[in-house]
PALOLO-659102 format. One record per atom (N, C-alpha, C): x, y, z; residue in one letter. Coordinates in steps of 0.001 Angstrom, whole numbers, padded with zeros to 6 digits, always signed. Layout:
BEGIN
XYZa;...
//
This chain:
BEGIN
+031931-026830+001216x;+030527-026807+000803x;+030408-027502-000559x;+029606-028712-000488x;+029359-029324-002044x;+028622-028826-003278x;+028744-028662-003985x;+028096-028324-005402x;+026423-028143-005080x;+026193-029324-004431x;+024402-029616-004216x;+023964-028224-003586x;+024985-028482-002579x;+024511-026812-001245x;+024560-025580-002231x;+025970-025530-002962x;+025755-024261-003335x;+024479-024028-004299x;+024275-025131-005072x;+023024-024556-006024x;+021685-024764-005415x;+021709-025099-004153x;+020423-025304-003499x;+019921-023646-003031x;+021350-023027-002220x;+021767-021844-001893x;+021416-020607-002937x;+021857-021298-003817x;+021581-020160-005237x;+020045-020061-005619x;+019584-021075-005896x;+017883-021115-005783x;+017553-020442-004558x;+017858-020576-003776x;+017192-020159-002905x;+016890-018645-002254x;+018134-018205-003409x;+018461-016345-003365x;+017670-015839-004930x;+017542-016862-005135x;+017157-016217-006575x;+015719-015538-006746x;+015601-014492-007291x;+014161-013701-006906x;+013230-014044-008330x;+012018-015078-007313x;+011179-016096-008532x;+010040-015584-007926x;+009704-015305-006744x;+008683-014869-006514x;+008079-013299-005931x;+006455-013229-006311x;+006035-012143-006774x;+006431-011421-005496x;+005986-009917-005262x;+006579-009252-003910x;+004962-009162-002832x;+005003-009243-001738x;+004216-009761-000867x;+003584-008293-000563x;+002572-007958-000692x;+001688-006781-000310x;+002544-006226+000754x;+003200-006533+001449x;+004274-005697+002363x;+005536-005560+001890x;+005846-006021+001230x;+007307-005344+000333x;+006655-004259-000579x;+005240-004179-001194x;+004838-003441-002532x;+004634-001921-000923x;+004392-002234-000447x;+003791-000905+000661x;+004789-000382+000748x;+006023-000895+001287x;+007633-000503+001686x;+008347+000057+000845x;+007835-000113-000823x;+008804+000110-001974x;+007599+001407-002116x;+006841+001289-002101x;+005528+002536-002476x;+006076+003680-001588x;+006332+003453-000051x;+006674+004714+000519x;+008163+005041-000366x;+009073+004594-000349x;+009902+004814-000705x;+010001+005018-002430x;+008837+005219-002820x;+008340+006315-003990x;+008539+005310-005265x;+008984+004238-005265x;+009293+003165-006173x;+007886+002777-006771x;+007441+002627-007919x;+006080+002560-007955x;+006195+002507-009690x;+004859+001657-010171x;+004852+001479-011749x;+004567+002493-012343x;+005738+003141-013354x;+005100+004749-013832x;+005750+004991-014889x;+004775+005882-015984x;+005789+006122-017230x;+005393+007132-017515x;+006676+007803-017961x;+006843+008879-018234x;+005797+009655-019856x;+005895+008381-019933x;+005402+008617-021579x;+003933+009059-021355x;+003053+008552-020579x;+001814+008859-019832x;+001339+010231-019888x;+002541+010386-019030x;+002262+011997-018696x;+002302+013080-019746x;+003553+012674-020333x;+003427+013840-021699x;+002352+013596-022690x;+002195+012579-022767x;+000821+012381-023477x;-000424+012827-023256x;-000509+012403-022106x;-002166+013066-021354x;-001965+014888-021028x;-000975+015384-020844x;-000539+016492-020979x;-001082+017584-022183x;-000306+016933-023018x;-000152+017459-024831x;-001661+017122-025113x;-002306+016076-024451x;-004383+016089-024887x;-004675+017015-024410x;-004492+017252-023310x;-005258+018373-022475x;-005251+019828-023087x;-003405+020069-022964x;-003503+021131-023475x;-004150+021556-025165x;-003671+020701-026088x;-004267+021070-027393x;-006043+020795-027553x;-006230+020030-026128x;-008003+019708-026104x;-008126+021302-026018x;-007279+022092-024872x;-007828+023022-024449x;-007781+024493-025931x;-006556+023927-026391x;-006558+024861-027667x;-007832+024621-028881x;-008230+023370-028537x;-009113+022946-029834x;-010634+024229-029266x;-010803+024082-028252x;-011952+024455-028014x;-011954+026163-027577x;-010872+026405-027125x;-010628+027990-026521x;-009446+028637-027270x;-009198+028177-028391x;-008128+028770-029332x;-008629+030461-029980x;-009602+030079-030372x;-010361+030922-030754x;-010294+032608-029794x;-010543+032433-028457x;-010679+033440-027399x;-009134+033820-027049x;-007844+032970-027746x;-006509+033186-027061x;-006206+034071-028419x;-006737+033535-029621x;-006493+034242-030597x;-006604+035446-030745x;-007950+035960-030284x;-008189+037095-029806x;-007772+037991-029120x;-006965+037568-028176x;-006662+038123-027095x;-005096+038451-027845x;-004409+037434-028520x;-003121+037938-029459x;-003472+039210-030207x;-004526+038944-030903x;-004345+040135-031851x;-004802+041511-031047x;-005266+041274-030055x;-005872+042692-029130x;-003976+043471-028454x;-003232+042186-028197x;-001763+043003-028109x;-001383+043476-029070x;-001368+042816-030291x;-000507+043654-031616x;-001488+044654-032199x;-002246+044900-032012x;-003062+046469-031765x;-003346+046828-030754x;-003102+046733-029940x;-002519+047927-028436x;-000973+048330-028843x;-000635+047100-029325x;+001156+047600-029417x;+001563+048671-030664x;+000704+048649-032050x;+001254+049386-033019x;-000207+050336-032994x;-000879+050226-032508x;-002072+051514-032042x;-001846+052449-030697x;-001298+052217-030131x;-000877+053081-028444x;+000232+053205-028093x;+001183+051969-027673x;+002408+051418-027215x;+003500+052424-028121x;+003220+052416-029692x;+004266+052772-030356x;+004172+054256-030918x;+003217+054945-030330x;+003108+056045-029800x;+003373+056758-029136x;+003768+056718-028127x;+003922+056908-026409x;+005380+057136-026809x;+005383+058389-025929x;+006824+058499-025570x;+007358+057592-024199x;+008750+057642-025037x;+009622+056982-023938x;+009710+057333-022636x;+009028+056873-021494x;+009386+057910-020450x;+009262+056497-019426x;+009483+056726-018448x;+009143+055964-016983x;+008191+055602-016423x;+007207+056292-016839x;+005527+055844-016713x;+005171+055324-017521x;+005399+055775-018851x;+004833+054599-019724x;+005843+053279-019806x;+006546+053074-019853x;+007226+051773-019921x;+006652+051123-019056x;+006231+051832-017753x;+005562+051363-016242x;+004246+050944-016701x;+003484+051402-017551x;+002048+050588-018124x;+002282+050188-018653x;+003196+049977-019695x;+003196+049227-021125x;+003466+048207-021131x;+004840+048054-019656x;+005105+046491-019268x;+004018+045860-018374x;+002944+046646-017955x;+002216+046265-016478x;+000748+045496-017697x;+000246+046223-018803x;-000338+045928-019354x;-000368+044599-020337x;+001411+044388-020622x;+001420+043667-021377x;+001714+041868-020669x;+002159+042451-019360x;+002063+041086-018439x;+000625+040788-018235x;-000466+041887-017932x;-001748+040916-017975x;-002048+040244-019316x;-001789+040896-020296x;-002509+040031-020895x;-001677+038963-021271x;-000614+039086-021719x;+000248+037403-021787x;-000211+036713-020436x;-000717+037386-019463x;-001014+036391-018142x;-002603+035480-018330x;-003220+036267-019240x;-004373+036109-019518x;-004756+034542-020509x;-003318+034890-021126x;-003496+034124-022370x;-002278+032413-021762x;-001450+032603-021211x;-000699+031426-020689x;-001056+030853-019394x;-001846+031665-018365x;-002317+030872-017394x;-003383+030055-017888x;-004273+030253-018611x;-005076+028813-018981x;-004350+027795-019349x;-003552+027967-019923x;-002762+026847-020776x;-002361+026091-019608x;-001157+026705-018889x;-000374+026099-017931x;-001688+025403-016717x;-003235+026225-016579x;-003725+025576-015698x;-004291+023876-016153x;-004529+023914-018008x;-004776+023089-018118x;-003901+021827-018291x;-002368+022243-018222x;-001452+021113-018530x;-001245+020744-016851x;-001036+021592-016261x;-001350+021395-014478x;-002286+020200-014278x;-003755+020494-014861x;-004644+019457-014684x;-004200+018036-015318x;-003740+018106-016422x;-003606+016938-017226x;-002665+016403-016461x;-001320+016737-015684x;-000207+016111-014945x;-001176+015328-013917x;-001784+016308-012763x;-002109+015686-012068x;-003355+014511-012409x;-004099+014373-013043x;-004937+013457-013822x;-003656+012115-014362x;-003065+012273-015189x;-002275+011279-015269x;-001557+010938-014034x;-000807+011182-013035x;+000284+010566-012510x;-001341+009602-011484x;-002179+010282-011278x;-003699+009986-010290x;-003779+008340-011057x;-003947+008196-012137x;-004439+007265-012633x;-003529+006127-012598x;-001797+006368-012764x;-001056+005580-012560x;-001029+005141-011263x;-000590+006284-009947x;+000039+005754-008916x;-001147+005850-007670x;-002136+007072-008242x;-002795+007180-007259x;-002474+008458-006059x;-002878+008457-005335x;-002345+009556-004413x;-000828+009060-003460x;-000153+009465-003620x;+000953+009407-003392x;+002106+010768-002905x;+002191+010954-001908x;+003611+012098-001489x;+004736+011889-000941x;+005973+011553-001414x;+007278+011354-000722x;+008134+012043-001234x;+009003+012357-000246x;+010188+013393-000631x;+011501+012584-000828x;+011697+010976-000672x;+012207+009621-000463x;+013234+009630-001631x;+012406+009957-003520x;+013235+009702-004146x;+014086+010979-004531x;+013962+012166-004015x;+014565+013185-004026x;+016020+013559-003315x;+016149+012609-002282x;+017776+012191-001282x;+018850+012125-002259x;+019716+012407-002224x;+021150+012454-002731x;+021309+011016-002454x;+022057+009808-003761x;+022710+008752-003425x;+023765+008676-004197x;+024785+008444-004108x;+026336+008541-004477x;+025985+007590-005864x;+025240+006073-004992x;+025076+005651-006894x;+024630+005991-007929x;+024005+006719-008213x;+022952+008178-009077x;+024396+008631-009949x;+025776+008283-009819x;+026944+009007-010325x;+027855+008367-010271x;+027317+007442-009931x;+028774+005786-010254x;+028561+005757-011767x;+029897+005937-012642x;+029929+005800-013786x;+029666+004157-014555x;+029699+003299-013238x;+029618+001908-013613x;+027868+001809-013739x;+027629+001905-012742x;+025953+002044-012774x;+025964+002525-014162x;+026229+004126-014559x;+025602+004993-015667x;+025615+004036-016725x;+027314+003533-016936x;+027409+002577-018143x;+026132+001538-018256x;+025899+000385-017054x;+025386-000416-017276x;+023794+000269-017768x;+023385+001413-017374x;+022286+001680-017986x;+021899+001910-019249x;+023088+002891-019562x;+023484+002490-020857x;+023423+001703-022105x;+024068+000276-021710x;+023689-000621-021945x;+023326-001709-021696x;+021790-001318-021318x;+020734-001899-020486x;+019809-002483-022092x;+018560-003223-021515x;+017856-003681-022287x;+016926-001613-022283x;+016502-001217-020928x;+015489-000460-020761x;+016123+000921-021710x;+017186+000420-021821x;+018323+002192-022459x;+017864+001952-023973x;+017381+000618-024823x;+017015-000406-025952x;+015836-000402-026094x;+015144+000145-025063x;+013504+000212-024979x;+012992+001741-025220x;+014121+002749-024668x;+014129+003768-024840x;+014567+004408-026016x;+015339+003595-026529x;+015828+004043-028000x;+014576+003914-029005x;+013907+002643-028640x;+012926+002108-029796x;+011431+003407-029958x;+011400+003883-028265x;+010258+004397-027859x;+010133+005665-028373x;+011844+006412-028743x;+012141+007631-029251x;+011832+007249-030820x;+012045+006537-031546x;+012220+006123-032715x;+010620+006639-033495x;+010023+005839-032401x;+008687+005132-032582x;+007491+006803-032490x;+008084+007788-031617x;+007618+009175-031273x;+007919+009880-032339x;+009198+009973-032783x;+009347+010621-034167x;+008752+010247-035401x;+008504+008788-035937x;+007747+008515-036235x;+006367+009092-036334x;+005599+008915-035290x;+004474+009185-035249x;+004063+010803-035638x;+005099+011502-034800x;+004799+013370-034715x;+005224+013299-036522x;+006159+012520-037170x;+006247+013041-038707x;+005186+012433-039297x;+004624+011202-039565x;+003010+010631-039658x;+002195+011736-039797x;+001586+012135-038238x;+000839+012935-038391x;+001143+014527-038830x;+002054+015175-038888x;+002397+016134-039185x;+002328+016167-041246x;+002548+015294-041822x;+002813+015275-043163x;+001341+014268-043669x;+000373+014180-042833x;-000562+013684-043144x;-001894+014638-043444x;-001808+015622-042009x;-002412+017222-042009x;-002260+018329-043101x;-000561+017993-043116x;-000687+019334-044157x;-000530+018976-045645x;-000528+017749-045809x;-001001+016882-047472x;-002594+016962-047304x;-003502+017096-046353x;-004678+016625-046558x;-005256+018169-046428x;-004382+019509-046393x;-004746+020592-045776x;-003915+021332-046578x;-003066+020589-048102x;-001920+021346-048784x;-002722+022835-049427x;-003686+022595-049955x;-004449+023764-051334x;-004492+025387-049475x;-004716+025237-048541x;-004709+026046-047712x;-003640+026552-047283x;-002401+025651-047006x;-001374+026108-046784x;-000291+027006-048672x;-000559+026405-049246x;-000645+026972-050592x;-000772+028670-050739x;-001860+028578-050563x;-002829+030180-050655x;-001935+030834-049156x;-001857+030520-048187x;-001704+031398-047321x;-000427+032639-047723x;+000657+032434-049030x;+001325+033746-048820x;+000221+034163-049761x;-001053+034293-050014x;-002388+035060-050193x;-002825+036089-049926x;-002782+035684-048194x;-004213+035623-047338x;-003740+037075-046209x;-004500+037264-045526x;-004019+038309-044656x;-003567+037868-043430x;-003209+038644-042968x;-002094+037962-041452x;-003062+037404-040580x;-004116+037855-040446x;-004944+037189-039431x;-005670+035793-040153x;-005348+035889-041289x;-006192+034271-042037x;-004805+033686-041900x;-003870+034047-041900x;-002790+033445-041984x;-002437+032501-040938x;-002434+033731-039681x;-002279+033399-037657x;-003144+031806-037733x;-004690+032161-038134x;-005574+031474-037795x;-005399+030231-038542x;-004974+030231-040090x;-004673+028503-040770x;-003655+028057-039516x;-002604+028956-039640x;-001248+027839-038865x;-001733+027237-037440x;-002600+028587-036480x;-002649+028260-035385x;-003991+026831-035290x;-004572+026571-036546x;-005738+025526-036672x;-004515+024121-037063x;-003848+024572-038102x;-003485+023233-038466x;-002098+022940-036950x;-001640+023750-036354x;-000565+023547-035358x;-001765+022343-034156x;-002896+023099-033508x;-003660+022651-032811x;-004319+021221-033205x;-004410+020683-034564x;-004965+019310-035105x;-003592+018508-034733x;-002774+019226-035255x;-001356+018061-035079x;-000791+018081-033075x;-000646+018821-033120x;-000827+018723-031786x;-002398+017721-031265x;-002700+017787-031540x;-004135+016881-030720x;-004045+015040-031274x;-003902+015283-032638x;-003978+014033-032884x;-002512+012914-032911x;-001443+013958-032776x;-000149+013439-032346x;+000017+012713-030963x;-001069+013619-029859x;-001089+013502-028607x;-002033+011807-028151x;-002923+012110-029157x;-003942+010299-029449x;-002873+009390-029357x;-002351+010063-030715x;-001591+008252-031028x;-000072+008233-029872x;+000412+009095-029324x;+001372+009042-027645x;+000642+007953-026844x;-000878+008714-027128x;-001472+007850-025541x;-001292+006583-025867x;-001421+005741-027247x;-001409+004493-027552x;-000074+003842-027179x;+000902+004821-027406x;+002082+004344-027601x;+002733+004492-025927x;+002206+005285-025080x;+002342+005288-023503x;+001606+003894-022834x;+000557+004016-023670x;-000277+002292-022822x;+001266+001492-023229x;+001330+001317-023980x;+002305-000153-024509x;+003321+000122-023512x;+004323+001704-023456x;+005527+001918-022612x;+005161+001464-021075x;+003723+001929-020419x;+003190+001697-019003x;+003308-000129-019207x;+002692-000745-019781x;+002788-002260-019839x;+004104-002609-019649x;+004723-002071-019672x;+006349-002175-020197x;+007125-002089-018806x;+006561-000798-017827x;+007195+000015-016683x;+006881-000972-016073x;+005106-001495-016175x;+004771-002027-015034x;+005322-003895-015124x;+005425-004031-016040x;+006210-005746-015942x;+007862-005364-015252x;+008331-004649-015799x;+009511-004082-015229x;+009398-003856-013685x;+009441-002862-013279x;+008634-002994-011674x;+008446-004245-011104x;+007250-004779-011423x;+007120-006313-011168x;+008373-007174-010905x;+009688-006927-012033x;+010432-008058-012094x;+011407-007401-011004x;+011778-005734-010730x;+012347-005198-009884x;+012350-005369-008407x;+010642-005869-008119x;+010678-005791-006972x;+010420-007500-006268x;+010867-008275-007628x;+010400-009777-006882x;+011699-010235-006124x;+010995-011454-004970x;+011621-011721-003510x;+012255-013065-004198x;+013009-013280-003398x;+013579-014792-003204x;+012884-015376-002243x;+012848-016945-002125x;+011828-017617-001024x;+012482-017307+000127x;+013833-017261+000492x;+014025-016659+001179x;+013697-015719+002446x;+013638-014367+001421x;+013011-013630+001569x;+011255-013439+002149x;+010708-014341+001318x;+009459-014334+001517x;+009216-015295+003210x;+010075-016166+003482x;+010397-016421+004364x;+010354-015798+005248x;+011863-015090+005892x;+011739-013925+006381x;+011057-012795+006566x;+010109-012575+005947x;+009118-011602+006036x;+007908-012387+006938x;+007701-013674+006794x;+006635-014111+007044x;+007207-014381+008372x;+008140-014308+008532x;+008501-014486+010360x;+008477-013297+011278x;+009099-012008+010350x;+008372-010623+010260x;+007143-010507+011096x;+006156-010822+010000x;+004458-010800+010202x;+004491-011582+011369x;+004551-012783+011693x;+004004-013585+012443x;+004718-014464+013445x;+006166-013938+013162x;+006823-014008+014526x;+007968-015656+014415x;+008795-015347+015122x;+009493-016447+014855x;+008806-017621+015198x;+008768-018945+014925x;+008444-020209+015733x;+008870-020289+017013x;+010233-020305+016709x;+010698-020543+018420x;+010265-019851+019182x;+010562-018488+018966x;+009997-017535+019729x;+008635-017539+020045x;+007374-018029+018748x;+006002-018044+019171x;+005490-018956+020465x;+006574-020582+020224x;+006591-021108+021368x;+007121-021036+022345x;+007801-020551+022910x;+008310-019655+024176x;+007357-018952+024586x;+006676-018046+023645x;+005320-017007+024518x;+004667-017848+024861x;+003834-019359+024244x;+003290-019860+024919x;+003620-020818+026011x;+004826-021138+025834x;+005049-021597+027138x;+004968-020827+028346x;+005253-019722+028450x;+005442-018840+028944x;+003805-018909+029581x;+002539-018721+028037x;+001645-018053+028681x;+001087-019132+030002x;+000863-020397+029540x;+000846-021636+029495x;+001129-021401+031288x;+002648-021089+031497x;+003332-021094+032906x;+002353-020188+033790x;+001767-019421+033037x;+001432-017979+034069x;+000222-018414+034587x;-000743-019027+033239x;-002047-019593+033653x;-001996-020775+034674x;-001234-021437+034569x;-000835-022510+035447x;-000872-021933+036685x;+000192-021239+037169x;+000416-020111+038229x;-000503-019602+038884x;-001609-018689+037745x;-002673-018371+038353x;-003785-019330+038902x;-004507-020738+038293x;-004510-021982+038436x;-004605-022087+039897x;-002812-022402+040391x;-002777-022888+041291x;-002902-022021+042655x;-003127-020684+041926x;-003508-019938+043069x;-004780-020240+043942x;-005395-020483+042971x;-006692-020695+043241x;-007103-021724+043876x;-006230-022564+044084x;-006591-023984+044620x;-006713-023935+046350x;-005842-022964+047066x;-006194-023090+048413x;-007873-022238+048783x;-007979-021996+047966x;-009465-021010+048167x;-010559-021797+047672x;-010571-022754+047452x;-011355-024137+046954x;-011773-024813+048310x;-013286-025135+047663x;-013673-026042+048851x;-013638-027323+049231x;-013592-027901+048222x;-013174-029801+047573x;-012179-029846+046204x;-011513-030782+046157x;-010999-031514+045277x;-011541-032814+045091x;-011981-032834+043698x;-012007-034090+043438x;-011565-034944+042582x;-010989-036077+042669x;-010001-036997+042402x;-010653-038246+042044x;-009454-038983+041185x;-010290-040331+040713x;-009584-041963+041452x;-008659-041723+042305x;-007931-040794+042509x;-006128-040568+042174x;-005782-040976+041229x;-004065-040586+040693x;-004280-039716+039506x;-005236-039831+038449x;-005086-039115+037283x;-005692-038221+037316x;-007335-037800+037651x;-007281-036370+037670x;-008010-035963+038661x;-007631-034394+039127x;-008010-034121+039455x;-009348-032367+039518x;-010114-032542+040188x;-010863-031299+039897x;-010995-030637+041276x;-010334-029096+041198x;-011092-028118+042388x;-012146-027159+042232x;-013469-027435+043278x;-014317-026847+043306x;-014819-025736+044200x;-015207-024891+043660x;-015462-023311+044902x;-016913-023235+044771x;-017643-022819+045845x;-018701-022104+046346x;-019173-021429+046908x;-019800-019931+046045x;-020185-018972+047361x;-021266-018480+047243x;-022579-019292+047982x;-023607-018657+047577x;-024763-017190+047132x;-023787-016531+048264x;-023914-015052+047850x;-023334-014869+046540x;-022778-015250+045784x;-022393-014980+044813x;-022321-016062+043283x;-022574-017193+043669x;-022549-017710+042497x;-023315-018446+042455x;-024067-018843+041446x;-025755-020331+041167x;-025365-021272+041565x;-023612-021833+040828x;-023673-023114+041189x;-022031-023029+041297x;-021519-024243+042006x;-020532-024247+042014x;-019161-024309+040816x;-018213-023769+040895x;-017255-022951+039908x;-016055-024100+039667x;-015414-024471+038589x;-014227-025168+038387x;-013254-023784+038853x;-012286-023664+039468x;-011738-023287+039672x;-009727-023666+039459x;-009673-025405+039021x;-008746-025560+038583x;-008718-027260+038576x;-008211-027434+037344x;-007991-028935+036815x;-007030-029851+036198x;-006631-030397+036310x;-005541-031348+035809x;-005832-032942+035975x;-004493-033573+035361x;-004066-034538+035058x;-002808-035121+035476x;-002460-036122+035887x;-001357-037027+036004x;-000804-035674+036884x;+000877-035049+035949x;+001146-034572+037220x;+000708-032781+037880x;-000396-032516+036643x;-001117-031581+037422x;-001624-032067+038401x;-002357-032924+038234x;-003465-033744+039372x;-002665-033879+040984x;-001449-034662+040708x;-000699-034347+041722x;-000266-032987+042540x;+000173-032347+041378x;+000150-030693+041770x;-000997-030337+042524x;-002201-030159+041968x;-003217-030163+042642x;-003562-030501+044096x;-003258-031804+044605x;-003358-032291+045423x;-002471-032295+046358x;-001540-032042+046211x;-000279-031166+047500x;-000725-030215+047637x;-000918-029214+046947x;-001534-027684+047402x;-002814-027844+048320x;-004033-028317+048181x;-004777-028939+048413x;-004612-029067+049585x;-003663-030299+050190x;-003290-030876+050883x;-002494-030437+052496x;-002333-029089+051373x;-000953-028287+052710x;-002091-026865+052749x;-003011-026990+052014x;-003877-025498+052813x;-004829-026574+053024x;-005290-027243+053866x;-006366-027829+054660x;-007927-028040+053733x;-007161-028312+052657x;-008512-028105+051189x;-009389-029611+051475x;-010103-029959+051977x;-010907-031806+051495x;-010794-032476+050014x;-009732-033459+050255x;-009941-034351+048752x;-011091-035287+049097x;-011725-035475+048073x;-012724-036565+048201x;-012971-037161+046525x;-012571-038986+047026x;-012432-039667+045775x;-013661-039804+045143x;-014218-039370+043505x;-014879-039863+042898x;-014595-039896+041708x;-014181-041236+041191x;-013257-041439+039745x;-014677-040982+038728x;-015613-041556+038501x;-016332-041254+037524x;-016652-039493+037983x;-017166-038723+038779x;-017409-037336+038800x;-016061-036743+038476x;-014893-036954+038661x;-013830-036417+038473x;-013225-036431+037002x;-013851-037603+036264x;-013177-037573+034823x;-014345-036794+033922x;-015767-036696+034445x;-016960-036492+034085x;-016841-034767+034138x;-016229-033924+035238x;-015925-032713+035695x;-014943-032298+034397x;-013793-033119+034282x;-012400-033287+033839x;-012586-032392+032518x;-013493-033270+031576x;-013935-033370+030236x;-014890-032493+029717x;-015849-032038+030566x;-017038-031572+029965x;-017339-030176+030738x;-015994-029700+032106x;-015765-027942+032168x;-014475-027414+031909x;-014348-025889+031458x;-013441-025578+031610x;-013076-024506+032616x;-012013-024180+033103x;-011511-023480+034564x;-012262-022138+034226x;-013374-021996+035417x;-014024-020877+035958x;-015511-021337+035202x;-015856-022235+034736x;-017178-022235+034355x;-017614-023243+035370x;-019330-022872+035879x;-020116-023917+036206x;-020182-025095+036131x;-020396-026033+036656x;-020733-027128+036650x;-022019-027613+036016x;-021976-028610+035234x;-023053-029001+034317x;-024472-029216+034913x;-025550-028549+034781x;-026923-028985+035601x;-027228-030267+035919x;-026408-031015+034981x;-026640-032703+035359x;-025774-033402+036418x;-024768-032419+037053x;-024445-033139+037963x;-024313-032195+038903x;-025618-031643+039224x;-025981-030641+040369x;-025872-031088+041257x;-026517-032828+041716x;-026919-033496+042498x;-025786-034315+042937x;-024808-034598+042119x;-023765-034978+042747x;-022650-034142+043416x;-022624-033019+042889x;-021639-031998+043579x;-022310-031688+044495x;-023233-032035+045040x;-024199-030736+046205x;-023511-031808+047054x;-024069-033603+047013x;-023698-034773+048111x;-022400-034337+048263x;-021358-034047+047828x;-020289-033844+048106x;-019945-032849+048830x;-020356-031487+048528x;-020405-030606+049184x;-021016-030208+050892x;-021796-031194+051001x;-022754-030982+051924x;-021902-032208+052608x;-020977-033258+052243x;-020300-033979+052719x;-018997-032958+053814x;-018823-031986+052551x;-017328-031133+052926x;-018105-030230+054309x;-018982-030024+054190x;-019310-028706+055398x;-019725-029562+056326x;-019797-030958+056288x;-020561-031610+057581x;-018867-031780+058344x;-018219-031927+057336x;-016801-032619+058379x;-016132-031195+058599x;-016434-030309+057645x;-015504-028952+058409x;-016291-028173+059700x;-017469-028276+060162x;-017961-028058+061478x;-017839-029199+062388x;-017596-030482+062151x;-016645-031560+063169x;-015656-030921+063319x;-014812-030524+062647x;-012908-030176+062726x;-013613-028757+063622x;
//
């Protein structure tokens, strides 16, 4: 193999082009799809501290209603089997009270983000056990990958930001945090749990900024993961639409059958008409049933011939008329009428065929 072949060969494997709406469907079931992780924790951490910004207040409440049940009742109570039996039964509602919102609203925020990336989507595809998942060669090369370099930068870039905003809040919020060994435990609960909920919220902003850039990132990635070689794109398109060879074979094929059927039709014909070597036309008539007389089957050269043996050996009438026969030839196709303009010539003919088949 010469140099030329092989690098013709090599181009020709090489994946330059984009992936064909049927490779993106094929890689989609199989759960492969543009997605970042960073998204989710982001839109997550909004939700939930959205949900603290606005209902903090009512969870707060609900804290301090345990630590007075607990050192007002709870620590009262003798030790016994019934009370431990309320004390734990009581104290699961209300921690249930106070963490099922949370968890319903980070619930919402998951499903809201992954919706916006992938869309509705369910496969159990990338969940299969694959031996390469634990090839230490794989692990390495991920390792040291560009995306393992993207991930380093992305961690960098998160710490960053959570220390930003964290030392920006409580410099702009110092004279409060100051006073709080002041203040009473519940002014106390309430500064930390206000300034925890700002940093949390506005940490979660600047994620989302920094998730757009990582998603831009997934999704060019993806893109470059799932592009074809021409090849390929090749092959697919023979896929879709079938081999050549093979497409022409069906039509030869169909081609044969219509023919077949065609020539069935020719002993049930009442005339042929001929020009007379190149073509020929067979005509049927049944007045109970049809206006005008029917092409029933037509050819050329050695259809025409075909024609005219069949014809010939079921007792069919040829009768020469070169101009009606090329005029028939051209302007019907098999099973349609005959043109109103040459009513008058197919009838002379016809009325020719029934005068000599009551002689015979």
């Amino acid at each position: 193999m010469s140099y030329l072949q092989l690098d013709l060969q090599f181009f020709a494997q090489e994946k330059t082009e984009k992936a064909t709406p049927r490779k993106r469907q094929e890689v989609r079931k199989e759960g492969k799809v543009a997605k970042s992780s960073d998204v989710n924790t982001a839109i997550i951490l909004l939700f939930v501290f959205t949900f603290f910004w606005f209902f903090g207040s009512y969870l707060r409440d609900d804290i301090f209603k345990i630590f007075e049940m607990t050192f007002n009742e709870y620590m009262l109570m003798g030790v016994t089997e019934e009370s431990v039996r309320l004390v734990v039964y009581d104290l699961i509602v209300h921690v249930a009270k106070i963490l099922l919102p949370i968890f319903l609203a980070a619930f919402v925020g998951a499903l809201f983000s992954n919706y916006i990336q992938v869309g509705v989507l369910f496969t159990t595809k990338p969940l299969v056990f694959k031996l390469e998942r634990i090839n230490p060669i794989q692990g390495a090369k991920r390792i040291f990958s560009v995306r393992a370099l993207v991930e380093l930068l992305k961690a960098m870039l998160k710490i960053a930001f959570v220390a930003i905003v964290t030392f920006t809040i409580l410099w702009l919020n110092k004279e409060d945090v100051f006073r709080l060994t002041l203040t009473s435990p519940e002014t106390t609960l309430a500064v930390i749990g206000d300034l925890t909920v700002k940093m949390g919220f506005f940490t979660s902003i600047l994620l989302i900024f920094l998730a757009i850039l990582d998603y831009a990132y997934q999704k060019f990635d993806f893109e470059k993961s799932i592009r074809m070689s021409k090849q390929e794109v090749k092959d697919e398109y023979k896929k879709i639409e079938g081999d050549p060879l093979i497409r022409s074979r069906i039509k030869e094929r169909q081609r044969q059958m219509a023919m077949q059927r065609m020539m069935q039709e020719v002993p049930k014909a009442d005339v042929v008409i001929t020009n007379p070597t190149h073509y020929a036309v067979a005509l049927k008539y049944d007045e109970a049933e049809m206006e005008a007389p029917q092409v029933v089957a037509k050819g050329v050269d050695y259809i025409a011939l075909k024609i005219k043996s069949i014809a010939e050996a079921n007792d069919v009438v040829i009768v020469e008329n070169r101009q009606l026969a090329r005029t028939l030839y051209h302007e019907t196709e098999i099973g349609d009428t005959i043109p109103e303009e040459l009513f008058q010539a197919v009838a002379e003919i016809l009325a020719y065929v029934y005068r000599l088949k009551r002689k015979i």
